[in-house]
C-alpha positions in Angstrom: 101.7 -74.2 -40.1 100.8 -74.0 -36.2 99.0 -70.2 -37.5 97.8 -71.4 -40.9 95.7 -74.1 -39.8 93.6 -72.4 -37.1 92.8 -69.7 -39.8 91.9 -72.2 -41.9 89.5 -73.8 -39.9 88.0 -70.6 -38.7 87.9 -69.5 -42.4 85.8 -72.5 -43.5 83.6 -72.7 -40.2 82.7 -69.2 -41.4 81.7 -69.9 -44.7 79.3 -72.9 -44.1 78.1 -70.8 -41.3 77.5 -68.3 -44.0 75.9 -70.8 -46.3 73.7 -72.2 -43.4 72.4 -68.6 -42.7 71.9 -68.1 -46.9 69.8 -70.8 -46.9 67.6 -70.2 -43.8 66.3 -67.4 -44.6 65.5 -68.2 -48.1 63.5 -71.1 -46.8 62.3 -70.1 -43.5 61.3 -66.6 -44.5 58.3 -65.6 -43.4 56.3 -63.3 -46.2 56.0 -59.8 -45.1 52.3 -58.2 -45.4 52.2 -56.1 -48.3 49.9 -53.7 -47.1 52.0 -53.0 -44.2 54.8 -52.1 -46.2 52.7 -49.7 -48.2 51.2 -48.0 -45.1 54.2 -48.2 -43.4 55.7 -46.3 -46.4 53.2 -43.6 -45.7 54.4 -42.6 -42.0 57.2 -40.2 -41.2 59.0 -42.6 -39.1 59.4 -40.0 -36.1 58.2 -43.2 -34.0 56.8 -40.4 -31.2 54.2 -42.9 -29.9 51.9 -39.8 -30.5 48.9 -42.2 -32.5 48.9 -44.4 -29.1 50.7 -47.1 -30.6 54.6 -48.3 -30.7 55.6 -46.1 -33.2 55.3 -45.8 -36.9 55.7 -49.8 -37.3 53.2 -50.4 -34.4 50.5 -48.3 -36.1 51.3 -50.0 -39.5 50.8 -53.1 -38.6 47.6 -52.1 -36.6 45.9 -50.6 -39.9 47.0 -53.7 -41.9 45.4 -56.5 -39.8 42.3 -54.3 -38.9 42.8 -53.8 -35.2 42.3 -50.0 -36.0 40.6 -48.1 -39.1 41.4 -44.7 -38.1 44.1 -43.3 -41.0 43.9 -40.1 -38.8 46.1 -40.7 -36.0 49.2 -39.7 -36.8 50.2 -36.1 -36.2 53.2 -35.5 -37.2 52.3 -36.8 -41.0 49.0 -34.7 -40.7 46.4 -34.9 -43.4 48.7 -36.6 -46.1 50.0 -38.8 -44.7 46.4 -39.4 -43.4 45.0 -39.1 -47.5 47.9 -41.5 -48.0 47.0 -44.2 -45.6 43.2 -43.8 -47.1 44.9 -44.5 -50.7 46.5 -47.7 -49.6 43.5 -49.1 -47.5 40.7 -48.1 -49.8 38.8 -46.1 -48.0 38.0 -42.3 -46.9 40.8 -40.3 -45.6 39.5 -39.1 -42.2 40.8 -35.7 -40.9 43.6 -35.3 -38.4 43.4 -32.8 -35.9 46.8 -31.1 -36.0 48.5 -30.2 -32.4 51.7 -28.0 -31.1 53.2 -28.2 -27.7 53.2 -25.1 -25.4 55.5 -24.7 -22.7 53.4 -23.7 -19.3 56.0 -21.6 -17.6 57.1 -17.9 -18.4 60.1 -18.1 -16.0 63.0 -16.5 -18.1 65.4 -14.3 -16.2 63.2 -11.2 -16.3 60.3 -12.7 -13.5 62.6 -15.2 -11.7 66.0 -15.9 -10.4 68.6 -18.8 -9.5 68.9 -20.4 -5.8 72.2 -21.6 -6.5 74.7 -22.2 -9.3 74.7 -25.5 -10.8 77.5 -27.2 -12.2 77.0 -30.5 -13.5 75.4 -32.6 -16.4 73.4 -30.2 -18.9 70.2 -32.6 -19.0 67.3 -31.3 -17.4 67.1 -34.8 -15.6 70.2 -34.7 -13.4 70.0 -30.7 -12.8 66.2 -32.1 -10.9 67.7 -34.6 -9.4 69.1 -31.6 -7.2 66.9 -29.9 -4.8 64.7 -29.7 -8.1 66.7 -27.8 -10.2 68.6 -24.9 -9.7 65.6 -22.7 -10.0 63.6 -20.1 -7.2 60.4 -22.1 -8.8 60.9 -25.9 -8.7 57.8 -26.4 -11.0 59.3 -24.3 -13.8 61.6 -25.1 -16.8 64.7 -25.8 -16.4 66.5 -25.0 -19.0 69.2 -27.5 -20.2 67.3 -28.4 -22.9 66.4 -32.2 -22.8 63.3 -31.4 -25.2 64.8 -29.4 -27.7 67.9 -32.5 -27.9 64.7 -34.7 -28.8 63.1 -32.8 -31.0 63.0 -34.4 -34.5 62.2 -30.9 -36.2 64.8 -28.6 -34.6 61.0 -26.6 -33.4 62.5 -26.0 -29.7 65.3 -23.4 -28.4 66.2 -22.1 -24.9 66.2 -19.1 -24.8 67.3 -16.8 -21.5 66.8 -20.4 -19.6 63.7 -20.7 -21.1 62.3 -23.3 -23.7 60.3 -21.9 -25.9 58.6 -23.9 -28.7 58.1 -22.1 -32.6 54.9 -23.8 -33.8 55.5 -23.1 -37.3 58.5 -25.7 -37.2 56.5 -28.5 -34.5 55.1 -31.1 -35.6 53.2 -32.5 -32.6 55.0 -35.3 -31.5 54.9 -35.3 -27.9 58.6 -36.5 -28.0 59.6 -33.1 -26.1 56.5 -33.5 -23.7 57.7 -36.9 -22.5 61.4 -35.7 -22.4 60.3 -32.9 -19.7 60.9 -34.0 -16.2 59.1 -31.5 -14.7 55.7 -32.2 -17.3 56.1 -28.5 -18.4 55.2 -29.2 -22.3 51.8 -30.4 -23.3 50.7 -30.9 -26.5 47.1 -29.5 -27.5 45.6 -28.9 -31.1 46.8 -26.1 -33.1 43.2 -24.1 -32.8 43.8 -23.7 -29.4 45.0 -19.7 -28.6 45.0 -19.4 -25.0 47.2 -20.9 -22.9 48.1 -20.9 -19.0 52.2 -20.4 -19.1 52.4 -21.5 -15.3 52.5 -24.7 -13.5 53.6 -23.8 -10.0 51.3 -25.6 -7.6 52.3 -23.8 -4.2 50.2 -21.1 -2.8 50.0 -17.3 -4.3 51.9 -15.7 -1.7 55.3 -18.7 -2.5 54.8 -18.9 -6.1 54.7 -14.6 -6.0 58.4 -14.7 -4.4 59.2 -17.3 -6.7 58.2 -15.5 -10.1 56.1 -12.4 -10.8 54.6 -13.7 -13.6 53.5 -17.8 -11.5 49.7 -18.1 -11.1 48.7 -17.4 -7.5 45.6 -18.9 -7.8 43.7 -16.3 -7.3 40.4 -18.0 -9.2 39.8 -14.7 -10.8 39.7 -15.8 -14.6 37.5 -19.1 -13.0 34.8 -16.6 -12.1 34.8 -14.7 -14.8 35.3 -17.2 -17.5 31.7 -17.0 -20.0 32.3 -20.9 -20.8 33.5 -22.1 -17.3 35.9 -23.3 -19.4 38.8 -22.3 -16.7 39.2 -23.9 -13.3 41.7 -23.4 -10.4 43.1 -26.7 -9.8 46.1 -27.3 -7.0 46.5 -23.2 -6.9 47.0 -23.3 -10.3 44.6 -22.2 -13.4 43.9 -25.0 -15.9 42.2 -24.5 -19.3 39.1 -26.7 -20.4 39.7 -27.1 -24.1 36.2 -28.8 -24.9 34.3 -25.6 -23.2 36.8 -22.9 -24.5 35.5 -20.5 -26.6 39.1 -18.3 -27.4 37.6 -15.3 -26.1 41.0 -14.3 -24.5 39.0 -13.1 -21.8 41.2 -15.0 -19.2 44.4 -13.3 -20.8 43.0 -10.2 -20.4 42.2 -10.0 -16.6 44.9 -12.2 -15.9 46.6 -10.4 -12.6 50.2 -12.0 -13.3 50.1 -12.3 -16.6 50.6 -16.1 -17.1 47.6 -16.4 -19.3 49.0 -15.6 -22.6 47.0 -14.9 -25.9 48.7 -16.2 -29.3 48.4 -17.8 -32.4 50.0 -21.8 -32.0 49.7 -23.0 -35.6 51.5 -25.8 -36.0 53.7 -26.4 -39.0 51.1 -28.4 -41.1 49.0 -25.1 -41.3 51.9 -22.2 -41.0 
């Protein structure tokens, strides 16, 4: 009896706890907004921050109170989820502007070396916390793949120590840019064809012993740019997307070859 009774009493506590929680939240329920459950419906739920609110819920419940009337800023869903968004609101589907994330560095085994061997973690994160990575250039990728492990659509690899993004498969998130400790991935829209695969910031003559193909700086695709769309900025060149034409001019007189010339589709056009 000394074993029944304590399981007893537990027993029954539970139940009227039960009851007591039943009965709350049929009566203390608050109603849930319709219309956010029917844009909220409309969003893929990858919750990437990427429409410059708190995920998927936070841009739901923006559109259903009326703090925002864009339906177009969310990436990842593209243009229907965009059309959908429209549908539930009652008004004109607006166009989204579909982006891919490029990796500025080139730094695979065939331009660079290691300084040392590492041998801990395989995170991207700890392998920086020492001496910057493993790397000759301590602005380029490291290669342990914290942005491909975050990656919702499987759209990032490493390859030869390298990441390297296949647009046909990203969906513009920005998860794998914000994963990046060394700020190596940014996102840009999908129209975009040139691309500066470099972000070393030391001078031409370190970066040069540090990989052959690292920007030195040497402002030669700043002066002959057409747009003055290209600017040198911290010994490194840096593309003005709201001047650049996609001439590929840069990519052509490029002296390293970190200016690279490509088609970045993403996978809501591929």
């Amino acid at each position: 009896m000394s074993i029944v009774i304590p399981i007893v009493a537990v027993t029954v506590i539970g139940l009227i706890c039960a009851v007591m929680l039943v009965v709350a939240s049929k009566f203390m329920a608050v109603p849930e907004d319709e219309t956010f459950v029917n844009v909220r419906a409309c969003l893929p739920g990858a919750n990437c921050g990427a429409c410059g609110y708190a995920g998927c819920d936070g841009y739901a419940h923006a559109l259903a109170d009326g703090t925002t009337q864009s339906t177009n800023l969310c990436v990842p869903g593209a243009d229907a989820a965009a059309r959908e968004i429209a549908a539930v609101l009652g008004v004109e589907a607006e166009d989204v502007v579909e982006k891919v994330a490029v990796v500025a560095c080139c730094g695979d085994s065939s331009c660079t070396t290691l300084r040392y061997e590492y041998d801990g973690m395989s995170s991207c994160a700890a392998a920086n916390l020492l001496f910057s990575g493993d790397g000759m250039c301590t602005f380029g990728c490291l290669g342990y793949g914290d942005c491909s492990k975050v990656c919702p659509n499987n759209a990032i690899c490493i390859e030869d120590g390298l990441a390297r993004v296949k647009p046909n498969l990203c969906g513009g998130c920005g998860l794998c840019a914000k994963a990046c400790p060394n700020h190596l991935i940014h996102v840009v829209p999908d129209t975009v064809t040139t691309v500066v695969r470099c972000s070393n910031q030391d001078k031409g003559a370190v970066t040069r012993k540090a990989c052959s193909h690292g920007c030195i700086g040497c402002k030669k695709c700043e002066k002959e740019c057409p747009a003055g769309a290209v600017t040198v900025v911290n010994n490194c060149a840096v593309i003005d997307y709201s001047k650049c034409t996609n001439c590929g001019h840069c990519a052509e007189i490029c002296t390293t070859g970190c200016i690279v010339e490509a088609s970045f589709l993403s996978a809501s056009k591929a």
